[in-house]
CHARMM-style PDB file with segment names, atoms N, HN, CA, C and O in Angstrom:
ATOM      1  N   UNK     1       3.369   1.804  -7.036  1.00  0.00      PROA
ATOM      2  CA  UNK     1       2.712   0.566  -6.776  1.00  0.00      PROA
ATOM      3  C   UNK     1       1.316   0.643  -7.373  1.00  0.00      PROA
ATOM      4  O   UNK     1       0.382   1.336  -6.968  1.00  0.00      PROA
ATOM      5  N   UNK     2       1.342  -0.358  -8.616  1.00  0.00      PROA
ATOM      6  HN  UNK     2       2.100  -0.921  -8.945  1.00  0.00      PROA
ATOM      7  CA  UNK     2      -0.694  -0.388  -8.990  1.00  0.00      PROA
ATOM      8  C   UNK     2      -0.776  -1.586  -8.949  1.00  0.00      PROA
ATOM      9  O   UNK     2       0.137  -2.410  -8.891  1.00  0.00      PROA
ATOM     10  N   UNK     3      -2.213  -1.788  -8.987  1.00  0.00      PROA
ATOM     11  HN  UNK     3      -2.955  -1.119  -9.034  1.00  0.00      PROA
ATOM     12  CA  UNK     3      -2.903  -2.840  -9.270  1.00  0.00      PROA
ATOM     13  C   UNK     3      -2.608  -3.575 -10.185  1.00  0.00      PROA
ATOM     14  O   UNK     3      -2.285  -2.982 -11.214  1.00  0.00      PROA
ATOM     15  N   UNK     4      -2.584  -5.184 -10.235  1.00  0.00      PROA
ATOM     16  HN  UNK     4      -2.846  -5.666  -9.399  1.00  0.00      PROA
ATOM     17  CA  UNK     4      -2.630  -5.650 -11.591  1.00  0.00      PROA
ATOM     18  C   UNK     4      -3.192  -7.317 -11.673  1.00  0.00      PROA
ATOM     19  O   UNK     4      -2.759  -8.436 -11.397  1.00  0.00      PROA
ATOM     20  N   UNK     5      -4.318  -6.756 -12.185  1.00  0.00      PROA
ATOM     21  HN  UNK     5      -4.670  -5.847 -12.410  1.00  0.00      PROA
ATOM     22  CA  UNK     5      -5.041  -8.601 -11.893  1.00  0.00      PROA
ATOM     23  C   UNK     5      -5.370  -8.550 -10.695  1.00  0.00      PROA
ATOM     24  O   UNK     5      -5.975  -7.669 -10.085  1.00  0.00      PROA
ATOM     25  N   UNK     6      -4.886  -9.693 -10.297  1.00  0.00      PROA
ATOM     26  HN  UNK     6      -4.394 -10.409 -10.792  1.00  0.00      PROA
ATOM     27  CA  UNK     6      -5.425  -9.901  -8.718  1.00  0.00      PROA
ATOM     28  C   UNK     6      -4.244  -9.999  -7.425  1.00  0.00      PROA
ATOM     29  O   UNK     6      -4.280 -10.274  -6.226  1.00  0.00      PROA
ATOM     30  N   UNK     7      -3.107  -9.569  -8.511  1.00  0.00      PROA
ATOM     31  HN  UNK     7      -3.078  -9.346  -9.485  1.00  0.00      PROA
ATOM     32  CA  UNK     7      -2.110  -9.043  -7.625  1.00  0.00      PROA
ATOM     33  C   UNK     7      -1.879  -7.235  -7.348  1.00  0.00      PROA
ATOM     34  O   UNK     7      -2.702  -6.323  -7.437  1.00  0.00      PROA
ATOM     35  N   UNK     8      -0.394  -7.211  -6.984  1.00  0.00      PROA
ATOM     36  HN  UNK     8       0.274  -7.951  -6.912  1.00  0.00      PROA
ATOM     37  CA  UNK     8      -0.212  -5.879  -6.507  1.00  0.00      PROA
ATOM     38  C   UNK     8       1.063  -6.037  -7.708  1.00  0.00      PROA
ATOM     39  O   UNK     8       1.197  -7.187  -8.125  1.00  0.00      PROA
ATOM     40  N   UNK     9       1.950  -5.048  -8.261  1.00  0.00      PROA
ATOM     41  HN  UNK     9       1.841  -4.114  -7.922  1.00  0.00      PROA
ATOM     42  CA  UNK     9       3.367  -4.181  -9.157  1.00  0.00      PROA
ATOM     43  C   UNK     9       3.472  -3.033  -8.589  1.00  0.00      PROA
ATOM     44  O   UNK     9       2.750  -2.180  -8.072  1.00  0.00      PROA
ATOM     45  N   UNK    10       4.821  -3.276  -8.872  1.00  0.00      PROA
ATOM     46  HN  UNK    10       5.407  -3.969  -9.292  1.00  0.00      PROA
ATOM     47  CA  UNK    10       6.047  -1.777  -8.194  1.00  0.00      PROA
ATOM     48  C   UNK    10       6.631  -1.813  -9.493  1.00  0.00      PROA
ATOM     49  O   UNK    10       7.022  -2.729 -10.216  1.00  0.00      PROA
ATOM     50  N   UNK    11       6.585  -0.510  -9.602  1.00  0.00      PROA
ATOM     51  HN  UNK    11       6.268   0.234  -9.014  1.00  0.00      PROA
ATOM     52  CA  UNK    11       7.565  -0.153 -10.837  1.00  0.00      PROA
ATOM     53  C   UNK    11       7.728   1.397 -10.718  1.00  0.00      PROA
ATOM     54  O   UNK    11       7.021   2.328 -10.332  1.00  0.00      PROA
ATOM     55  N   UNK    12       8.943   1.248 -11.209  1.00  0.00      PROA
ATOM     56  HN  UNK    12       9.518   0.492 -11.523  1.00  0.00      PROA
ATOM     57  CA  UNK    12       9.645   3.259 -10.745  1.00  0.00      PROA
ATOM     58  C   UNK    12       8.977   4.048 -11.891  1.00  0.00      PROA
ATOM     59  O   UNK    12       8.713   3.773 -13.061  1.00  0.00      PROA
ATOM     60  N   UNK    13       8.824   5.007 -11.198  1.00  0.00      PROA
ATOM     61  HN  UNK    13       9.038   5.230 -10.247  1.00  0.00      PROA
ATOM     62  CA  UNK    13       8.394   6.102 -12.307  1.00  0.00      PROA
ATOM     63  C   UNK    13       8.574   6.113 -13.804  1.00  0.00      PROA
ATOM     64  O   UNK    13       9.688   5.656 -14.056  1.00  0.00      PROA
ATOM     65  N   UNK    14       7.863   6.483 -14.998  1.00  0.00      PROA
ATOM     66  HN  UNK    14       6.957   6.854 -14.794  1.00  0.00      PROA
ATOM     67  CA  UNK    14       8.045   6.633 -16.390  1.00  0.00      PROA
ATOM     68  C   UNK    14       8.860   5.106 -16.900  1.00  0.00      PROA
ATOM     69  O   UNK    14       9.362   4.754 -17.968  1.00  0.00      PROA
ATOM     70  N   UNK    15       8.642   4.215 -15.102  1.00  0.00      PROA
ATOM     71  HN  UNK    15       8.234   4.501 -14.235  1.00  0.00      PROA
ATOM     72  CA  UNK    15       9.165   3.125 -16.297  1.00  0.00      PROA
ATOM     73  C   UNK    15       8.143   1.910 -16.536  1.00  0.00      PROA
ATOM     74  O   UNK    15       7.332   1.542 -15.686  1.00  0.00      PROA
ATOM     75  N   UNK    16       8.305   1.279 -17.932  1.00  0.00      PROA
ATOM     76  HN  UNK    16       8.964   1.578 -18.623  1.00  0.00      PROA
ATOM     77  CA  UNK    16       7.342   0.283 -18.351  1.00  0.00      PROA
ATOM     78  C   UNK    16       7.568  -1.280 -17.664  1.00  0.00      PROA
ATOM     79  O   UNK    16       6.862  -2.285 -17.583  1.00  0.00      PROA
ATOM     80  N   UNK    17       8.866  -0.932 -17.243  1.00  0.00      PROA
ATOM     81  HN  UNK    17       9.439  -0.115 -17.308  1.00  0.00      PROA
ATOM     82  CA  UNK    17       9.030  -2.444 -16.616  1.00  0.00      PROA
ATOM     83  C   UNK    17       8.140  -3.047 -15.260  1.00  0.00      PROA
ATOM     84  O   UNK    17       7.402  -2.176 -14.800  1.00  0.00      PROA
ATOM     85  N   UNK    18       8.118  -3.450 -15.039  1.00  0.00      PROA
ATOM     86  HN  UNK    18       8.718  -4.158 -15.412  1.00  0.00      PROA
ATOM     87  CA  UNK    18       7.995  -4.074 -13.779  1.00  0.00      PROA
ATOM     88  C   UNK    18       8.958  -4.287 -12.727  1.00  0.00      PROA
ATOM     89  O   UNK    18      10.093  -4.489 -13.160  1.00  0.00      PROA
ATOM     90  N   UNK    19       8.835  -4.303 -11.422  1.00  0.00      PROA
ATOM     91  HN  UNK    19       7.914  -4.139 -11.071  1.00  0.00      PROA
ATOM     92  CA  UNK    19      10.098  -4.255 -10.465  1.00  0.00      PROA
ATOM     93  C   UNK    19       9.974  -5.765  -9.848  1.00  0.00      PROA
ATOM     94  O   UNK    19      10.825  -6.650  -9.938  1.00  0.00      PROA
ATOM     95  N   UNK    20       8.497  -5.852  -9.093  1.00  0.00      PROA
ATOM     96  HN  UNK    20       7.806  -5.134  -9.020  1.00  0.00      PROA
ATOM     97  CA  UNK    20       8.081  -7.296  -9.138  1.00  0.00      PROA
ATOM     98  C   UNK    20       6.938  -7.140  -8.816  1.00  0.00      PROA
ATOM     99  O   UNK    20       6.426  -6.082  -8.454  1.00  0.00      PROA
ATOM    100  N   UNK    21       6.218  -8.625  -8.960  1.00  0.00      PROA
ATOM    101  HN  UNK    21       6.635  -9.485  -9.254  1.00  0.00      PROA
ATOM    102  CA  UNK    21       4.769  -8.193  -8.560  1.00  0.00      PROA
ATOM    103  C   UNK    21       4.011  -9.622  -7.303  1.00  0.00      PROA
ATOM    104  O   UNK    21       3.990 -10.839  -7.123  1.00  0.00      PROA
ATOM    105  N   UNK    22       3.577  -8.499  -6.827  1.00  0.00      PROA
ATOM    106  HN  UNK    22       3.594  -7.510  -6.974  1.00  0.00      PROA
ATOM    107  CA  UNK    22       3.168  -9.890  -5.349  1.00  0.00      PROA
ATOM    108  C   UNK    22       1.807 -10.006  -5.270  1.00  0.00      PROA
ATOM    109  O   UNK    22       1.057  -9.352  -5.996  1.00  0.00      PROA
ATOM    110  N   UNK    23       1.267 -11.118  -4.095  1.00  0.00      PROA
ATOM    111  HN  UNK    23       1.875 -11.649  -3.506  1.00  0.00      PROA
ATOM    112  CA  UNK    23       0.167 -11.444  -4.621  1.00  0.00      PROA
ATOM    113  C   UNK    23      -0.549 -10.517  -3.520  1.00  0.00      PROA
ATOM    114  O   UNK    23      -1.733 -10.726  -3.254  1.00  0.00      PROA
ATOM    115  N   UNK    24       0.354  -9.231  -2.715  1.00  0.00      PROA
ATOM    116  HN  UNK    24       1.315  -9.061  -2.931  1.00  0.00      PROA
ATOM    117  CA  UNK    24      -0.679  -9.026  -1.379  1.00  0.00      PROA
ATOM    118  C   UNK    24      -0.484  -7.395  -1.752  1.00  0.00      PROA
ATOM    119  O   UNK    24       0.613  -7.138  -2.247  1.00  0.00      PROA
ATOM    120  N   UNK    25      -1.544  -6.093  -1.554  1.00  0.00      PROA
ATOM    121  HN  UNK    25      -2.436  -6.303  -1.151  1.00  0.00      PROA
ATOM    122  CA  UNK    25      -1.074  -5.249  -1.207  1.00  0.00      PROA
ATOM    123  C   UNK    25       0.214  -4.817  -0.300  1.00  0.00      PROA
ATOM    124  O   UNK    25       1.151  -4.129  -0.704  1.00  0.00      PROA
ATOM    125  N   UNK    26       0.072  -5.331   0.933  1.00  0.00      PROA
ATOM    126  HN  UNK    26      -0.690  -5.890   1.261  1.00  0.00      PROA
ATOM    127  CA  UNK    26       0.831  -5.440   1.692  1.00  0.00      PROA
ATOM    128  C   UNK    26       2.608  -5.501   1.351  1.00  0.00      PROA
ATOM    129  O   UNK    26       3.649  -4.858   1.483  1.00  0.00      PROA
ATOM    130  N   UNK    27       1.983  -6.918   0.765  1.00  0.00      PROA
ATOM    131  HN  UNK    27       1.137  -7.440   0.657  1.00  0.00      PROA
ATOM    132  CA  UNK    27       3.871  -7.184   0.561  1.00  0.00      PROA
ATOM    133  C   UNK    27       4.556  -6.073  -0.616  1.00  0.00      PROA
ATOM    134  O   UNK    27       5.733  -5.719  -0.690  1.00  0.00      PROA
ATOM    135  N   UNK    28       3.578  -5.727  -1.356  1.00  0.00      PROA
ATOM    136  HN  UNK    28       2.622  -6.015  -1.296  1.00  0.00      PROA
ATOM    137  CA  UNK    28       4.407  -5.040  -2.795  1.00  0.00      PROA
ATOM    138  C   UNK    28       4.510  -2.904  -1.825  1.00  0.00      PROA
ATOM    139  O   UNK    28       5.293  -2.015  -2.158  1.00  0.00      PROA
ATOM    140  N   UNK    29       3.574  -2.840  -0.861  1.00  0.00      PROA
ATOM    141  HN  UNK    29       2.938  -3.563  -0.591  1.00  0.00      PROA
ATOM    142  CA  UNK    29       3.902  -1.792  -0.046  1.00  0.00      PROA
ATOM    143  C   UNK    29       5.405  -1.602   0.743  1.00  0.00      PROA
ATOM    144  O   UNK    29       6.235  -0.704   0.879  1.00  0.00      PROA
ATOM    145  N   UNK    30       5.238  -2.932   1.150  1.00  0.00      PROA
ATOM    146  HN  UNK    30       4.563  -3.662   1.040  1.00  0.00      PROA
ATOM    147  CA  UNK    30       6.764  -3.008   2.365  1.00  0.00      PROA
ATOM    148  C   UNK    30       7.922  -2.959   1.046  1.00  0.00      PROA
ATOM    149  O   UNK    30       8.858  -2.177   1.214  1.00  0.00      PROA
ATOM    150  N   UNK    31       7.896  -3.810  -0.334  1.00  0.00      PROA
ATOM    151  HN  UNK    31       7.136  -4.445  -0.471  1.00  0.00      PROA
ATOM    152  CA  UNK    31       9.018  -3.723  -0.828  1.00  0.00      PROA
ATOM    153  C   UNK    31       9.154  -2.383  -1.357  1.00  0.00      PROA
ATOM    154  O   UNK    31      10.273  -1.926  -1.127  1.00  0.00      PROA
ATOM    155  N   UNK    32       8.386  -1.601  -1.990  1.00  0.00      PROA
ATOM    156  HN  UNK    32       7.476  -1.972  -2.177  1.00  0.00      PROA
ATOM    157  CA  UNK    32       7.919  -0.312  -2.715  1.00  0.00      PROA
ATOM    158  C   UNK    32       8.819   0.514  -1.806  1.00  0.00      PROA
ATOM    159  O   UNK    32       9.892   0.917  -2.256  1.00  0.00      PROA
ATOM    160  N   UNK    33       8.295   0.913  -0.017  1.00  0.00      PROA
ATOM    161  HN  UNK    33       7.423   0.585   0.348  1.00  0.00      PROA
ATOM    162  CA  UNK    33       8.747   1.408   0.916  1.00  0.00      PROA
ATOM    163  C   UNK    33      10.118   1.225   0.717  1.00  0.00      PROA
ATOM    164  O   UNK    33      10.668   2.227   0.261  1.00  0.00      PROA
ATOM    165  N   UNK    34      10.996   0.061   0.955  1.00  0.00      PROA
ATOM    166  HN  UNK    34      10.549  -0.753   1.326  1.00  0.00      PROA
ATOM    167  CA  UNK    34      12.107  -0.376   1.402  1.00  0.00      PROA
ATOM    168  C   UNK    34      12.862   0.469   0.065  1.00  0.00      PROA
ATOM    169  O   UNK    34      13.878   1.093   0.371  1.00  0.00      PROA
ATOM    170  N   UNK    35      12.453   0.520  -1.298  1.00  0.00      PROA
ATOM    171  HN  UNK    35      11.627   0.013  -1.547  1.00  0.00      PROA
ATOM    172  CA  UNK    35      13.188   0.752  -2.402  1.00  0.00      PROA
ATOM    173  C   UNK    35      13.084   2.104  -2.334  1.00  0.00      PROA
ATOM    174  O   UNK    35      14.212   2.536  -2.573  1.00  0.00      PROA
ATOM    175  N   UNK    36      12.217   3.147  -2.104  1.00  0.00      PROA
ATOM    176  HN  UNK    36      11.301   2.796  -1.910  1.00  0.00      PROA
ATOM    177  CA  UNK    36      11.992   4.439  -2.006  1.00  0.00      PROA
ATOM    178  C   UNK    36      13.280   4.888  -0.544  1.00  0.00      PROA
ATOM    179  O   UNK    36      14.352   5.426  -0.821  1.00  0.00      PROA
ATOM    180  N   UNK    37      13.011   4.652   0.454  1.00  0.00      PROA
ATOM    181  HN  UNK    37      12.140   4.216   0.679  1.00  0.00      PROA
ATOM    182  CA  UNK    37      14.204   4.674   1.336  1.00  0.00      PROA
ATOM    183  C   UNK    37      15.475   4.663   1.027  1.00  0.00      PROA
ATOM    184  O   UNK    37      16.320   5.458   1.436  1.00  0.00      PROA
ATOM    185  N   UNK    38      15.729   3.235  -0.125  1.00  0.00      PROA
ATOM    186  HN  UNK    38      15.042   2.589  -0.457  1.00  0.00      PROA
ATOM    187  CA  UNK    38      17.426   3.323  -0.407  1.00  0.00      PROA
ATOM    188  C   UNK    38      17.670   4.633  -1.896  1.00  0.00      PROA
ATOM    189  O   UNK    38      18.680   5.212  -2.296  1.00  0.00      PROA
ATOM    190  N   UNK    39      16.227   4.672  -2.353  1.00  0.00      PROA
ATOM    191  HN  UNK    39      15.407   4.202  -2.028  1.00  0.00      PROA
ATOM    192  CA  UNK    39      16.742   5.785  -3.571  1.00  0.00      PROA
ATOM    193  C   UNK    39      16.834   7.187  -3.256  1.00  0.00      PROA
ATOM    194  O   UNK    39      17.327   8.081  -3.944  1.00  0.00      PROA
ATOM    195  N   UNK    40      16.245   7.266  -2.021  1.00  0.00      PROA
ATOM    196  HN  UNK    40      15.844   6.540  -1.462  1.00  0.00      PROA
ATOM    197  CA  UNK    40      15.416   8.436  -1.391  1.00  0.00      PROA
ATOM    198  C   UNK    40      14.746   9.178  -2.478  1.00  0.00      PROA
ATOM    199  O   UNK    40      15.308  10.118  -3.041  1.00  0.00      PROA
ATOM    200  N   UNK    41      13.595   8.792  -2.777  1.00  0.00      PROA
ATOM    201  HN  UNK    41      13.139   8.029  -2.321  1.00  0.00      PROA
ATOM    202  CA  UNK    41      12.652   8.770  -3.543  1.00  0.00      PROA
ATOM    203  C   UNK    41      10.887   9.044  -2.670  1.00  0.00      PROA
ATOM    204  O   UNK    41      10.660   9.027  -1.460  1.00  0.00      PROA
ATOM    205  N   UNK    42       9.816   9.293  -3.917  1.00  0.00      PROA
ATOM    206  HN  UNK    42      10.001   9.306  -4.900  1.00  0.00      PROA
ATOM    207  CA  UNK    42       9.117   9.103  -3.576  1.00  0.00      PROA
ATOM    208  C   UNK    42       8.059   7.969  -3.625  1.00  0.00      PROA
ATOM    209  O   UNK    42       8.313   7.124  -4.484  1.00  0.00      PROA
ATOM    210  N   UNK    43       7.069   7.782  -2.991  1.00  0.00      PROA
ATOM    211  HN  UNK    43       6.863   8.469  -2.293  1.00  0.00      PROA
ATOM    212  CA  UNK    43       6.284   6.029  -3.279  1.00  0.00      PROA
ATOM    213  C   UNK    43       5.014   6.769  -3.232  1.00  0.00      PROA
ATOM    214  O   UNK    43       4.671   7.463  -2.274  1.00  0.00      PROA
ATOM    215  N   UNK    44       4.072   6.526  -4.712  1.00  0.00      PROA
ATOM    216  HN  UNK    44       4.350   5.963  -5.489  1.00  0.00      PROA
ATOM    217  CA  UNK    44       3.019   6.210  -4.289  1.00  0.00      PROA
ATOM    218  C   UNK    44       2.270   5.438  -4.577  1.00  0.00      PROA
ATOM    219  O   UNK    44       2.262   4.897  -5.682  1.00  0.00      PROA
ATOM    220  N   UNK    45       1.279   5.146  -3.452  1.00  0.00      PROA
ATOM    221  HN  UNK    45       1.285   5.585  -2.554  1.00  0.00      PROA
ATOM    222  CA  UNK    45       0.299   3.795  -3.492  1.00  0.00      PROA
ATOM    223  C   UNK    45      -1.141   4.296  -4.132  1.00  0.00      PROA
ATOM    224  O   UNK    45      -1.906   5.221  -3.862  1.00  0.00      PROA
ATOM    225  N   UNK    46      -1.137   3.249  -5.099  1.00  0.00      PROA
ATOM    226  HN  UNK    46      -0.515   2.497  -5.319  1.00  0.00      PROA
ATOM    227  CA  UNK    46      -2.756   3.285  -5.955  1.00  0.00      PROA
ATOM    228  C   UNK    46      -3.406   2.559  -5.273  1.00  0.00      PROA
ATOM    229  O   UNK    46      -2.897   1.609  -4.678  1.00  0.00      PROA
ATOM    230  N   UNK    47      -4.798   2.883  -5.210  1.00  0.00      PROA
ATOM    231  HN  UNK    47      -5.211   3.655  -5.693  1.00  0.00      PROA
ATOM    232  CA  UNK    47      -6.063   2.043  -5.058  1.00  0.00      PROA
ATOM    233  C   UNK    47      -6.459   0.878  -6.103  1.00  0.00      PROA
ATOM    234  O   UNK    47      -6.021   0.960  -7.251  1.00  0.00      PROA
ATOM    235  N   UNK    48      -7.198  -0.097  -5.765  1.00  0.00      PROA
ATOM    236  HN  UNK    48      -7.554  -0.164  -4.833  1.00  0.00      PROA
ATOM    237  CA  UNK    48      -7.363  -1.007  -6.848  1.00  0.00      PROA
ATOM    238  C   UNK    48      -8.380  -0.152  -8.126  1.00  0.00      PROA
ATOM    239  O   UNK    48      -8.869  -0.719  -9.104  1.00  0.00      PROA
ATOM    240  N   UNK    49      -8.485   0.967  -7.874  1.00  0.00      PROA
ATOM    241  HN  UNK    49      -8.088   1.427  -7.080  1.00  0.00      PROA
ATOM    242  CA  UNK    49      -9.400   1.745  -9.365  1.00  0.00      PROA
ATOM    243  C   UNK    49      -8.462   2.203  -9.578  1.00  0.00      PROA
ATOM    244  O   UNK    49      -8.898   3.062 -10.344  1.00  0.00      PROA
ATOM    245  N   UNK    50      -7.203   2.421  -9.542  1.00  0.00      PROA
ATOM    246  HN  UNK    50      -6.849   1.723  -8.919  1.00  0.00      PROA
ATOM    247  CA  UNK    50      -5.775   3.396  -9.939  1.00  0.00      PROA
ATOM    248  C   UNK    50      -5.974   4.891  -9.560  1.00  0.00      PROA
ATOM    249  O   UNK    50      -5.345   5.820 -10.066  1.00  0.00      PROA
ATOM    250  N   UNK    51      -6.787   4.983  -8.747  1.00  0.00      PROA
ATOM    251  HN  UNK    51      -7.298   4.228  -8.336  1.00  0.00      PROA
ATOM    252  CA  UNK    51      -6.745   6.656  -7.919  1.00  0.00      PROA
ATOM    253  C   UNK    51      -5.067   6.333  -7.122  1.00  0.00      PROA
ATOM    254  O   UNK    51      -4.312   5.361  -7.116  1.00  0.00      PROA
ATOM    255  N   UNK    52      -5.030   7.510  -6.600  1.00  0.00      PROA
ATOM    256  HN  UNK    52      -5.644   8.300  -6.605  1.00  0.00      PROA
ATOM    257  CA  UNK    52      -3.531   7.943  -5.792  1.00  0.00      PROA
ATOM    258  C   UNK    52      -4.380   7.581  -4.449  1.00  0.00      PROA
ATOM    259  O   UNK    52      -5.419   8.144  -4.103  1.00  0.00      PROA
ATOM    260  N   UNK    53      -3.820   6.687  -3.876  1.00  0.00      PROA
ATOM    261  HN  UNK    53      -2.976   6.231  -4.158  1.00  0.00      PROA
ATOM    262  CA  UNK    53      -4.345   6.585  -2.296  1.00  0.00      PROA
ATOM    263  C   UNK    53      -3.743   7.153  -1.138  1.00  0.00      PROA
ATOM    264  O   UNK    53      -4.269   7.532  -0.091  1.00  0.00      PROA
ATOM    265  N   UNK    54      -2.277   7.149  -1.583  1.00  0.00      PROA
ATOM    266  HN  UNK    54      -1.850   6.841  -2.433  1.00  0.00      PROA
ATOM    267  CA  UNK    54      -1.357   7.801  -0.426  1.00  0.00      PROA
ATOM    268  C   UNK    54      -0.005   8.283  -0.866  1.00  0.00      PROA
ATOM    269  O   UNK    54       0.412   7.883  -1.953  1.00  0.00      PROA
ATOM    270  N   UNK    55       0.488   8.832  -0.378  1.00  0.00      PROA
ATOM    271  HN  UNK    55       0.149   9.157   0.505  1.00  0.00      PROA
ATOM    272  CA  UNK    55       2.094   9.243  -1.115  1.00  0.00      PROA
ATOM    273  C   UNK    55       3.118  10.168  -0.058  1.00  0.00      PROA
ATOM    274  O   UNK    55       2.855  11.104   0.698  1.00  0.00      PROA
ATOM    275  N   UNK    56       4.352   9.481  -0.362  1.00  0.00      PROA
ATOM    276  HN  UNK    56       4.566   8.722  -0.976  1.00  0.00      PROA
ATOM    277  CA  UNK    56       5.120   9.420   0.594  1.00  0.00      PROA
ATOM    278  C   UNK    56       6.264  10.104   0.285  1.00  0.00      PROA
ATOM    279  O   UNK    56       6.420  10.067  -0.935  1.00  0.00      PROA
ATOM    280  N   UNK    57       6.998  10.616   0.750  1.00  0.00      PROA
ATOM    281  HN  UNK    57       6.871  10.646   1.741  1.00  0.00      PROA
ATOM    282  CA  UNK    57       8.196  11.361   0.544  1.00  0.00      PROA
ATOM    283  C   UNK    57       9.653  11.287   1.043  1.00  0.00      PROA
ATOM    284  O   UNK    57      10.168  12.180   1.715  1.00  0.00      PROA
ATOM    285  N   UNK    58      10.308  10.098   0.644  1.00  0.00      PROA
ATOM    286  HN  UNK    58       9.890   9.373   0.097  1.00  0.00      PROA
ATOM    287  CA  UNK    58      11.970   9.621   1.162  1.00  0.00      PROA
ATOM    288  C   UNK    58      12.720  10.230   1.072  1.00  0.00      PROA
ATOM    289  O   UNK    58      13.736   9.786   1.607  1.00  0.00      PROA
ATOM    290  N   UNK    59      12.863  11.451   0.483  1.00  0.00      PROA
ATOM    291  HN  UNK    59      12.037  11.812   0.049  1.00  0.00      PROA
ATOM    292  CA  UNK    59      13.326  12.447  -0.480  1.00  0.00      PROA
ATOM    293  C   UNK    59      15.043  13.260   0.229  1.00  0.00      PROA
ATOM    294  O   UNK    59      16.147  13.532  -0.243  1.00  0.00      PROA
ATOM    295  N   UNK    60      14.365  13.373   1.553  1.00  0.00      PROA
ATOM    296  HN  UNK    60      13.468  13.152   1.936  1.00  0.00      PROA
ATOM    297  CA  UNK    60      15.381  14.064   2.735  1.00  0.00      PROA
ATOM    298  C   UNK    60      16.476  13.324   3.208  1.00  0.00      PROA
ATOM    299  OT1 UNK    60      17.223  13.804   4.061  1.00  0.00      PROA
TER     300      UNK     60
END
């Protein structure tokens, strides 16, 4: 999940696409979450400077 404009994007690892992009931190967190759960994957959330803010591990 990064920043983009004055919204929020989810997009999976090494990829260029986009997954979707919302207008709230929030909402692009809960979908990010929900998609990491069904891949059992990991999520992490950028800050609006693109630092790593938090990171999560679905993995198990």
């Amino acid at each position: 999940m990064v920043p983009l404009g004055r919204g929020w994007a989810v997009r999976s690892a090494g990829s260029s696409r986009l997954t979707i992009i919302t207008d709230t931190k929030k909402d692009a967190v809960e979908y990010a979450k929900s998609i990491a759960k069904r891949g059992r994957a990991d999520l992490i959330i950028h800050a609006k400077d693109g630092k790593i803010r938090e990171r999560n591990s679905y993995a198990k």
